[in-house]
C-alpha positions as CSV (number, residue, x, y, z in Angstrom):
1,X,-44.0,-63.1,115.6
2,X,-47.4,-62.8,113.8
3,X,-48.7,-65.0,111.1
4,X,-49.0,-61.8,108.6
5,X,-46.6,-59.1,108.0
6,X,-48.2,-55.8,108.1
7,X,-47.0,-52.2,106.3
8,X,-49.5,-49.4,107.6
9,X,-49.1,-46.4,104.4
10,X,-52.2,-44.8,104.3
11,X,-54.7,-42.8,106.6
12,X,-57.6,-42.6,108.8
13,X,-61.1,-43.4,107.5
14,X,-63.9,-42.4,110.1
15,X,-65.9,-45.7,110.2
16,X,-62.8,-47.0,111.7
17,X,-61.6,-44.5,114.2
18,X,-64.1,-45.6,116.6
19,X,-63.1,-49.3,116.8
20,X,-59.3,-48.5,116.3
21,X,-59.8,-46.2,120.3
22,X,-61.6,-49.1,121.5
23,X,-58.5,-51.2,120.6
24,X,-56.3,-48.6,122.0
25,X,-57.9,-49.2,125.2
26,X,-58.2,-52.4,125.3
27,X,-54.8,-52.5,124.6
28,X,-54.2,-49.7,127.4
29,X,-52.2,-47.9,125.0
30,X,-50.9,-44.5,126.3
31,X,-52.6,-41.9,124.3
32,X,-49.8,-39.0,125.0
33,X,-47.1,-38.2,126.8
34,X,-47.1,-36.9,130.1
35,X,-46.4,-33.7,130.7
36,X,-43.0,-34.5,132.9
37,X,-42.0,-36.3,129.4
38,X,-42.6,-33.1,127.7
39,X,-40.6,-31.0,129.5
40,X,-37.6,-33.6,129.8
41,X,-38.0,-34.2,126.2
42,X,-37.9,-30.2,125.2
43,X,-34.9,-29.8,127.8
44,X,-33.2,-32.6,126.1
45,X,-33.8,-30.6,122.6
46,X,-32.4,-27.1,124.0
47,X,-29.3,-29.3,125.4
48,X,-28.0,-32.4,123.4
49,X,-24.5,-34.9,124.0
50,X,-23.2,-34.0,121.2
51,X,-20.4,-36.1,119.8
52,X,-17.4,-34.5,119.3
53,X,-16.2,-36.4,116.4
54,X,-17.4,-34.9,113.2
55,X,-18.6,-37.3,110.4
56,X,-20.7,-35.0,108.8
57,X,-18.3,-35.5,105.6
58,X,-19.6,-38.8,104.4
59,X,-22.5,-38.4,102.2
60,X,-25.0,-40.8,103.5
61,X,-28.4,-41.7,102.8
62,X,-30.9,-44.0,103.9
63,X,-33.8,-45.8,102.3
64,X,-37.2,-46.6,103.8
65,X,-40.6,-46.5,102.8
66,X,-42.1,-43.1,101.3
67,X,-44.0,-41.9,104.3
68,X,-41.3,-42.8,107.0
69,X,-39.9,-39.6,109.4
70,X,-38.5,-41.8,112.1
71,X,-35.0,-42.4,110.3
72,X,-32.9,-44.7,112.6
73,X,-30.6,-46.1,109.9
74,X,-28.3,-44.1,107.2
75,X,-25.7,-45.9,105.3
76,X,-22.1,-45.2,102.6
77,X,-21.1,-48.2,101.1
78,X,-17.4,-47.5,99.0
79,X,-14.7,-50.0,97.5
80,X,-11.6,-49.9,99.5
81,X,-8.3,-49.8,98.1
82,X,-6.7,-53.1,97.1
83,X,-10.1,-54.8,97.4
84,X,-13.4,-55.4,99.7
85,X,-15.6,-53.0,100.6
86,X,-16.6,-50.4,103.5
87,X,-19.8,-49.8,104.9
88,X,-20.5,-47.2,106.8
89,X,-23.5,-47.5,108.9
90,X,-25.1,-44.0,111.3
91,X,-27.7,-45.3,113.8
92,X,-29.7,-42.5,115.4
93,X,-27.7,-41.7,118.9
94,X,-30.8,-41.6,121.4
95,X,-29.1,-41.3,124.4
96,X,-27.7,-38.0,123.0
97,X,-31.1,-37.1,124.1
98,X,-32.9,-39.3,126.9
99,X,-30.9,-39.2,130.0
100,X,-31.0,-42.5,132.5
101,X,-33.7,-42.6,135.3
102,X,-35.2,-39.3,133.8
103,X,-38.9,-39.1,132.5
104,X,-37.7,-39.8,128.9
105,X,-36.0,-43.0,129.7
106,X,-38.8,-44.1,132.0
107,X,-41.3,-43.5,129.7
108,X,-39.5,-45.6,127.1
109,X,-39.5,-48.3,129.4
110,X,-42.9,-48.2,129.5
111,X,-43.8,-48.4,126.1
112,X,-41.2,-50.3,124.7
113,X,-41.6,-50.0,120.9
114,X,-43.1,-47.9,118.9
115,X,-46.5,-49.1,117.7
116,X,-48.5,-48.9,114.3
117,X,-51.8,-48.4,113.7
118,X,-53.8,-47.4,110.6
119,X,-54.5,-44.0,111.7
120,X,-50.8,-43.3,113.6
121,X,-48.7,-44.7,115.2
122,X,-47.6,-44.5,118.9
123,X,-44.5,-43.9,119.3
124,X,-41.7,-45.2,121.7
125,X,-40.6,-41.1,122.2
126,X,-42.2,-37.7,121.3
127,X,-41.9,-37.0,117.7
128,X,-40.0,-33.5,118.3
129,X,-37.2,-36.4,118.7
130,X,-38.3,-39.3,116.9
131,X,-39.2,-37.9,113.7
132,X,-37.4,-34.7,114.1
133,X,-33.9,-33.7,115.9
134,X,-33.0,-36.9,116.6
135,X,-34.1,-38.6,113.3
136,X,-31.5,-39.1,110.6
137,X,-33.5,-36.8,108.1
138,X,-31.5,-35.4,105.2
139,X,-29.3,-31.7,105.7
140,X,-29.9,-32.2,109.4
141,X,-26.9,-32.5,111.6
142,X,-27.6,-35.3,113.7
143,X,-25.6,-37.3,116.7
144,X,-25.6,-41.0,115.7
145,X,-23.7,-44.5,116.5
146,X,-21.5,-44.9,113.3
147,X,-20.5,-48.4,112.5
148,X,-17.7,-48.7,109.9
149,X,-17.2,-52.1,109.2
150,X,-15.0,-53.7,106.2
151,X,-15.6,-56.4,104.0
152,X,-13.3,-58.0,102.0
153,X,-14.3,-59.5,98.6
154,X,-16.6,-62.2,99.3
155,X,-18.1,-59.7,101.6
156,X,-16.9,-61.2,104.8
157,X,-16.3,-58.5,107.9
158,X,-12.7,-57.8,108.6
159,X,-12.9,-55.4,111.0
160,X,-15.2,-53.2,112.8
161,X,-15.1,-49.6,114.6
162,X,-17.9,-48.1,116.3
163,X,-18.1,-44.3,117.9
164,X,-20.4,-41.4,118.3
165,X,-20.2,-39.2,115.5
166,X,-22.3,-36.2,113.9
167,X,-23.7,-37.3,110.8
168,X,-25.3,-35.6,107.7
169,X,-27.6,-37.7,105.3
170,X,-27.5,-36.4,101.9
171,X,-30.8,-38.3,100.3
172,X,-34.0,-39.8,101.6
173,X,-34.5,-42.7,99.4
174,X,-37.2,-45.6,99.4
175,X,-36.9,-48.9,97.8
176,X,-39.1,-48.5,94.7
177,X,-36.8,-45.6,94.0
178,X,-33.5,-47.8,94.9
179,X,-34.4,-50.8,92.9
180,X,-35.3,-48.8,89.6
181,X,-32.1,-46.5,89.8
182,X,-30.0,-49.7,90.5
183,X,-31.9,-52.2,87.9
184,X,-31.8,-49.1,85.4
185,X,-28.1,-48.4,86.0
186,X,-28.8,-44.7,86.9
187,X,-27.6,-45.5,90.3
188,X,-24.2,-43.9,91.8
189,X,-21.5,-46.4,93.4
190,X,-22.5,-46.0,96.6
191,X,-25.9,-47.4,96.0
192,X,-25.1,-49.6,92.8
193,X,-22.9,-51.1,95.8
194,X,-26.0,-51.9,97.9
195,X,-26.7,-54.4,95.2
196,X,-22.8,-55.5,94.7
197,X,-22.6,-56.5,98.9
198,X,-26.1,-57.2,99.3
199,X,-25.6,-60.3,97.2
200,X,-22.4,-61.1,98.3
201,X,-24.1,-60.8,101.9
202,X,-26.8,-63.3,100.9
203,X,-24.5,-65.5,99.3
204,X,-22.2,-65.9,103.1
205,X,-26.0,-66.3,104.4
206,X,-26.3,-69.7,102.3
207,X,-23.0,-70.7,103.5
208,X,-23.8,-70.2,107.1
209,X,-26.8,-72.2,106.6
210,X,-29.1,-68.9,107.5
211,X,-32.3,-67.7,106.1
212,X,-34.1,-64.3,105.4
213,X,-38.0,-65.1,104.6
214,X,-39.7,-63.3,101.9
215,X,-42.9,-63.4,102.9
216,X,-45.4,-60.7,101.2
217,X,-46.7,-58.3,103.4
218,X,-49.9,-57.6,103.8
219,X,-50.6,-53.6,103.6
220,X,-53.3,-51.4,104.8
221,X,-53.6,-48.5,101.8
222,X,-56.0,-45.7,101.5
223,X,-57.3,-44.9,98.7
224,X,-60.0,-42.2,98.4
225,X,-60.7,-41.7,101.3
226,X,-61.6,-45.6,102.1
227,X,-59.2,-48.9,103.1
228,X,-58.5,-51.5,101.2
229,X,-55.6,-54.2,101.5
230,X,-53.4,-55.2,99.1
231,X,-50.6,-57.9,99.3
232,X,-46.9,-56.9,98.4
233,X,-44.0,-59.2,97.6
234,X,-40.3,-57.9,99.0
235,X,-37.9,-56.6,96.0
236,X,-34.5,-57.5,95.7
237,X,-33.5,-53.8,97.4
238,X,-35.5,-54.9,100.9
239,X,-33.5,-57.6,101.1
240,X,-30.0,-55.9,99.7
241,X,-30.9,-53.2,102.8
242,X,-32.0,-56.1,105.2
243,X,-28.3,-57.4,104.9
244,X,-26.6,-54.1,105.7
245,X,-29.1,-54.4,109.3
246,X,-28.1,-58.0,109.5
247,X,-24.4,-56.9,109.0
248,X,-24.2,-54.7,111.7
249,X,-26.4,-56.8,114.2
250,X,-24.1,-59.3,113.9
251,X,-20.6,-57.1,114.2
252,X,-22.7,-55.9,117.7
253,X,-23.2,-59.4,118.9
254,X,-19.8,-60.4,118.4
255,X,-18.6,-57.0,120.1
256,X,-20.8,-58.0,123.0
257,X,-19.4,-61.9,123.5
258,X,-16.0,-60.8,123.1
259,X,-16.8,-58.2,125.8
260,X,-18.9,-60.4,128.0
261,X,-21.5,-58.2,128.5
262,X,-24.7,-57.8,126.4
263,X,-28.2,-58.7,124.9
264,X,-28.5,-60.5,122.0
265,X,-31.8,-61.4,120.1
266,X,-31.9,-65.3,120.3
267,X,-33.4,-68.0,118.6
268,X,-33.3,-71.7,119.1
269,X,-32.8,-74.6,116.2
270,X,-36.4,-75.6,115.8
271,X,-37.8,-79.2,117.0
272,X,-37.9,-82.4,114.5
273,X,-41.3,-82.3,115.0
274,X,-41.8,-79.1,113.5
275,X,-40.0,-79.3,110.2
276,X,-41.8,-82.7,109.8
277,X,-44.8,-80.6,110.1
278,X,-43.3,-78.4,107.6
279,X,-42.6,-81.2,105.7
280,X,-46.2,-82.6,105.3
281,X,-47.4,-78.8,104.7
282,X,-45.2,-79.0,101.9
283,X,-47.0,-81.9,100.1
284,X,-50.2,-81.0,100.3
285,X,-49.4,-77.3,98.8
286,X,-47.6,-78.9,95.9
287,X,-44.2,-77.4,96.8
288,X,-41.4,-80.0,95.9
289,X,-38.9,-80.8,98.7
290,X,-36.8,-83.3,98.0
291,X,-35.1,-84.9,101.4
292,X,-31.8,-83.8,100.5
293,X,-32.4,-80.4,99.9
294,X,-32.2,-78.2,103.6
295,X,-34.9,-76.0,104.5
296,X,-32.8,-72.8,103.8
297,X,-32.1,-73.9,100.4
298,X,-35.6,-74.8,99.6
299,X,-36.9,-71.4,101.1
300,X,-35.0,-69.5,98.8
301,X,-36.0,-70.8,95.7
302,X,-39.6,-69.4,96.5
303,X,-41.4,-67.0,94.3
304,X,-43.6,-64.8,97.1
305,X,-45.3,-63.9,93.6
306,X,-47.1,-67.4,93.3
307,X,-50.0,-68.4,96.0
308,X,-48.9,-71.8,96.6
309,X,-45.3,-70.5,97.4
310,X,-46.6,-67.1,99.4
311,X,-48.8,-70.0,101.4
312,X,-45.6,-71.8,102.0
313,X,-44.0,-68.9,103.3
314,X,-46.6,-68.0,105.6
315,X,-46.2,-71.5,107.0
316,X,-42.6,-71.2,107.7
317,X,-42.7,-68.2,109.9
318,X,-43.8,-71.1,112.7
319,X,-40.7,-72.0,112.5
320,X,-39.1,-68.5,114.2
321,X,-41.8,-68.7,116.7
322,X,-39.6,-68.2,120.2
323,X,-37.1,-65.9,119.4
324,X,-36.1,-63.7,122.4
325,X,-33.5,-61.7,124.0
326,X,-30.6,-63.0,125.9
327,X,-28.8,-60.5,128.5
328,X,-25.3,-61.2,130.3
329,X,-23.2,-59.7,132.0
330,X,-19.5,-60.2,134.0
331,X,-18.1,-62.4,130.9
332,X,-21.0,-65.5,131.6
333,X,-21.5,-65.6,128.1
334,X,-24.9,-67.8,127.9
335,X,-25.0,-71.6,125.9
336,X,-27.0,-70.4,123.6
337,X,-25.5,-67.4,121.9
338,X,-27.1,-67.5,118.5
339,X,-30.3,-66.8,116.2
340,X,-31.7,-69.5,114.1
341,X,-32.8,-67.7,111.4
342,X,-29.7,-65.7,111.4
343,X,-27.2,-68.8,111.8
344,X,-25.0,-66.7,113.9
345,X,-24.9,-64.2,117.0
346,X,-26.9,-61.5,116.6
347,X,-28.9,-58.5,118.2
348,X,-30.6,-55.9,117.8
349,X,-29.3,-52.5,117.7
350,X,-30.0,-50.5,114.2
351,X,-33.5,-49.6,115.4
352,X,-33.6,-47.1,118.9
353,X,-36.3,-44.6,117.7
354,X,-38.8,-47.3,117.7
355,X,-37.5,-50.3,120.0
356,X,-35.7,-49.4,123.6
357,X,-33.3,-52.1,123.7
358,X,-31.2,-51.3,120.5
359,X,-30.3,-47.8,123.0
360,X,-28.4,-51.0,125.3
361,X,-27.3,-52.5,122.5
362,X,-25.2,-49.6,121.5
363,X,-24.0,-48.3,124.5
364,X,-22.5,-52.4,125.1
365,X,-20.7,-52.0,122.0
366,X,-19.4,-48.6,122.1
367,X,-18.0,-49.6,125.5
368,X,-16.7,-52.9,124.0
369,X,-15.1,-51.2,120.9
370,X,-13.4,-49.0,123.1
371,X,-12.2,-51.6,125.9
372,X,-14.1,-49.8,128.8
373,X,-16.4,-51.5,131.2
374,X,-20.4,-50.9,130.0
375,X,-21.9,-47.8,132.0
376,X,-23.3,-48.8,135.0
377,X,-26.9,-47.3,134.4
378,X,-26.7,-50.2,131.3
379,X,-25.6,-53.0,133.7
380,X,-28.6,-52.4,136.3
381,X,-31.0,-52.9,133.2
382,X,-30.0,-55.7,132.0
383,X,-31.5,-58.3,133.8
384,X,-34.9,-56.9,133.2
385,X,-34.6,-56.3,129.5
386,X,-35.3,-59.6,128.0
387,X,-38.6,-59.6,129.7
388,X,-39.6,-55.9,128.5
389,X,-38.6,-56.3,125.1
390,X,-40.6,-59.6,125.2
391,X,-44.2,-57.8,126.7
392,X,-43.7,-55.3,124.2
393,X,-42.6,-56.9,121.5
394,X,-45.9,-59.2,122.1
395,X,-48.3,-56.0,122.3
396,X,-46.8,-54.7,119.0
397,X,-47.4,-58.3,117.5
398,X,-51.3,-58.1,118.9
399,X,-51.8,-54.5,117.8
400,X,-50.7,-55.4,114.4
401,X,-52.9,-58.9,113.4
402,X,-56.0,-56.8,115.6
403,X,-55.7,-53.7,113.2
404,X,-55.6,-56.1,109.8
405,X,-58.6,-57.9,111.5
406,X,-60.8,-54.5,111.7
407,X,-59.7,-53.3,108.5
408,X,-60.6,-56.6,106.8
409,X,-64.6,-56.7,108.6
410,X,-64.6,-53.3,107.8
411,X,-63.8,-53.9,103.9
412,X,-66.1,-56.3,103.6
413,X,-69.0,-55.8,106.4
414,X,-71.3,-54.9,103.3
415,X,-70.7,-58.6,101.4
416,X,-72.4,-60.9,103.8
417,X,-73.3,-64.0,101.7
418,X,-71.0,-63.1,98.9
419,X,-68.6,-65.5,97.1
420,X,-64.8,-65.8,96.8
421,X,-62.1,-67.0,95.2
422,X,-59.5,-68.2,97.8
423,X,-56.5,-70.5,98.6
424,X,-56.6,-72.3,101.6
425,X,-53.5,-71.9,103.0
426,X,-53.7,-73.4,106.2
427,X,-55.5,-76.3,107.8
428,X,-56.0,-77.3,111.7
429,X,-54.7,-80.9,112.2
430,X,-57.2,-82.2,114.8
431,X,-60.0,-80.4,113.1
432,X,-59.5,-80.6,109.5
433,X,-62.9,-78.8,108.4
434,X,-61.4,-75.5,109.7
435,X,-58.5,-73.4,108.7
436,X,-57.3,-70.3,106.9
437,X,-57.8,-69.0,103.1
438,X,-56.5,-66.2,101.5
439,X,-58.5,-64.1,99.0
440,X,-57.2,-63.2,95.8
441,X,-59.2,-59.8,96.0
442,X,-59.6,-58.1,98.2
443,X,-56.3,-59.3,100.2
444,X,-57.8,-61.0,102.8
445,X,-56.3,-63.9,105.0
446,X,-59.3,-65.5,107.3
447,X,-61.0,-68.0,109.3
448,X,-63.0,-70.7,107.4
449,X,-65.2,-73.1,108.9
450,X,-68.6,-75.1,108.6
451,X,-68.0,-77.4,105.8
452,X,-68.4,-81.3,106.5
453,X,-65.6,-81.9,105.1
454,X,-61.0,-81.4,105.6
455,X,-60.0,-78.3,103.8
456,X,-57.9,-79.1,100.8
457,X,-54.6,-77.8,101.3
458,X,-53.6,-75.6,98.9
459,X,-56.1,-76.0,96.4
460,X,-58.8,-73.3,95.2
461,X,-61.8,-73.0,96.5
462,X,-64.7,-70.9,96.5
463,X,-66.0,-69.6,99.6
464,X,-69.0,-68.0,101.0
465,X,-68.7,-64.6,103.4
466,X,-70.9,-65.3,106.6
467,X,-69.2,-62.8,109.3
468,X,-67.9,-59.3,108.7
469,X,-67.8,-57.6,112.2
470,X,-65.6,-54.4,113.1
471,X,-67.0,-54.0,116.1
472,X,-65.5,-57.7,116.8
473,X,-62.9,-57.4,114.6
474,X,-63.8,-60.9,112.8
475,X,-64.1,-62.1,109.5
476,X,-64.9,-65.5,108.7
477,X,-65.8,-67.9,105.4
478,X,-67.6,-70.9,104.6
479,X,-66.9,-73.5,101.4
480,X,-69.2,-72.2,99.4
């Protein structure tokens, strides 16, 4: 996964468009969509699989950022009678739309997620789908997956249903909006209850011994016609609306080894060697970890708000480096069945307008919910999905630290020689004069070499500007 999280919010500024095609490319990203994809895409429109359950009764709604069109997720949460909870949970139905071995489907193959840039993204289908019919936009009739899954009071599943449904979302809500209706208590019950099973949802996640990183992202914003970056710490609502995704990614991966047919997004337990590394990282930024205190626990009692801590966090990302997919088939459920991170089974399959393999995902689980063998289109995939979803999944990962890479030389192209406050938050272990710092302003994280001395660790330090390069795309500081 990369180093940095990147949001993308704002839009195109001219100096940029040239390098941002080059990147494009380089990167042999498609530029359209063939006309064959088209066609099958406005056939697909004129003719939908729609479900014949209708669900369009529940007032859902989802939450994501402002901008966002491509809606894969809405959500209900209610209390059920004599205690718990129910969540109900509409995932975007693409295969309502894109039929197997068709132009649509093959062309999803071949991009495999959707991609972001600062100008636009790329995405993994024509937008008359992604951002329009098949999107769960609100008063929009829409065929979906719908997960209802119950919780009893600690918030612990107790059952699960899956089926196709049509769906209506009420309200298109983002998380600014979410956490000052909830924290102001202007929120109705079904979203105060976001809050209500969100915690509850983290709470099981301690138990389990899992872990959700709040590392700050790192957003491109537009302001005035010209990019700038700016850091942004998680609220509590990302991480209230990450645990309804978790939720359901899990109820799939169980549905999946029960079944004994599926792909599930793996992660091993990482080596000795590099928690120790962890360890020592630790130290020299000053964060306190005792040696009886587990990583999880230590993790979570991180503000993202202080430098030391975001530096931390940045460093602990290594630590979900190798996460994959796992596929199986014919009930040989694989050894290793579970995500790291996660501390359980898990997979993927709450986001099909922008990743192909969450369309699998859901068609294993409506066929295991129902007790009927997978489709056999879904079977013949298989095999090759882990190493898709791994190729794209690594293009997406390059397309993103790329794009921060040109927008940082092109913020500060004109400040050769200036000087910075920074934070170095990483040093190189066999060369110690060379590492990373990150700028308090603008919100830069960079390369910094040429001193004749090791970095210190997590410790201020001005630093002098000496490369700025779009057309290279690299940035780079001396100690000043």
């Amino acid at each position: 996964m990369p180093r940095r999280h990147l949001r993308v919010t704002g839009a195109a500024e001219a100096p940029l468009r040239g390098a941002l095609r080059e990147l494009r490319a380089k990167l042999e990203v498609p530029e359209g969509f063939p006309g064959d994809v088209v066609a099958d895409a406005e056939r697909a429109l004129a003719a939908p699989r729609l479900p014949v359950h209708d669900a369009t009764d529940i007032p859902l709604f989802t939450i994501d950022p402002p901008t966002s069109v491509d809606l894969d997720q809405a959500m209900h949460l209610s209390r059920r009678q004599g205690g718990g909870f129910r969540v109900r949970y509409a995932i975007a139905d693409v295969a309502a739309y894109v039929t197997p071995g068709a132009p649509l489907d093959t062309e999803a193959h071949r991009r495999v997620t959707t991609l972001y840039f600062p100008d636009g993204k790329v995405p993994l289908h024509p937008t008359a789908l992604s951002e329009g019919a098949a999107s769960l936009l609100p008063g929009q009739d829409c065929p979906a997956v719908l997960w209802t899954i119950d919780l009893d009071a600690e918030g612990r599943a107790v059952s699960t249903e899956v089926r196709r449904a049509l769906v209506r979302s009420r309200a298109k809500l983002d998380y600014d909006g979410v956490q000052r209706a909830i924290d102001g208590g202007t929120a109705d019950e079904a979203l105060a209850l976001l809050a209500d099973i969100g915690r509850l949802r983290e709470q099981l996640e301690v138990e389990r011994g899992g872990i959700s990183l709040n590392v700050p992202e790192q957003q491109i914003v537009e302001r005035d016609g010209a990019y700038e970056l700016d850091f942004r710490a998680p609220l509590p609502a990302d991480g209230w609306n990450a645990q309804i995704s978790l939720l359901t990614g899990m109820a799939a991966a169980e549905l999946m080894i029960q079944s004994g047919a599926g792909i599930l997004r793996t992660l091993p337990t990482a080596p000795d060697g590099a928690v120790g590394r962890l360890r020592r990282t630790a130290k020299a930024l000053k964060v306190d970890w005792p040696h009886h205190v587990p990583y999880a626990e230590l993790v979570r009692s991180l503000d993202p708000r202080r430098p030391h801590h975001a530096a931390f966090l940045q460093e602990c990302t290594t630590l979900l480096r190798g996460a994959g997919y796992t596929a199986f088939s014919g009930g040989d459920v694989p050894d290793l069945t579970t995500h790291a991170a996660v501390a359980a089974p898990y997979a993927h399959c709450t986001a099909p307008l922008r990743r192909l393999v969450d369309r699998y995902a859901a068609e294993l689980c409506l066929a295991a919910a129902a007790g009927e063998e997978p489709p056999q289109w879904v079977l013949a995939a298989l095999p090759d999905l882990p190493k898709e979803m791994a190729d794209g999944t690594r293009r997406g990962n390059t397309v993103e630290r790329e794009c921060v890479d040109l927008v940082e030389a092109a913020v500060l192209k004109d400040r050769i020689g200036e000087l910075f406050d920074a934070v170095v938050v990483d040093v190189q272990e066999r060369e110690p004069a060379v590492g990373t710092v990150q700028l308090t302003d603008p919100a830069i994280v960079a390369r910094i070499e040429g001193g004749t001395g090791a970095l210190p660790l997590g410790e201020r330090l001005r630093v002098r500007l000496t490369q700025a390069d779009p057309g290279a795309a690299k940035v780079q500081f001396a100690p000043a």
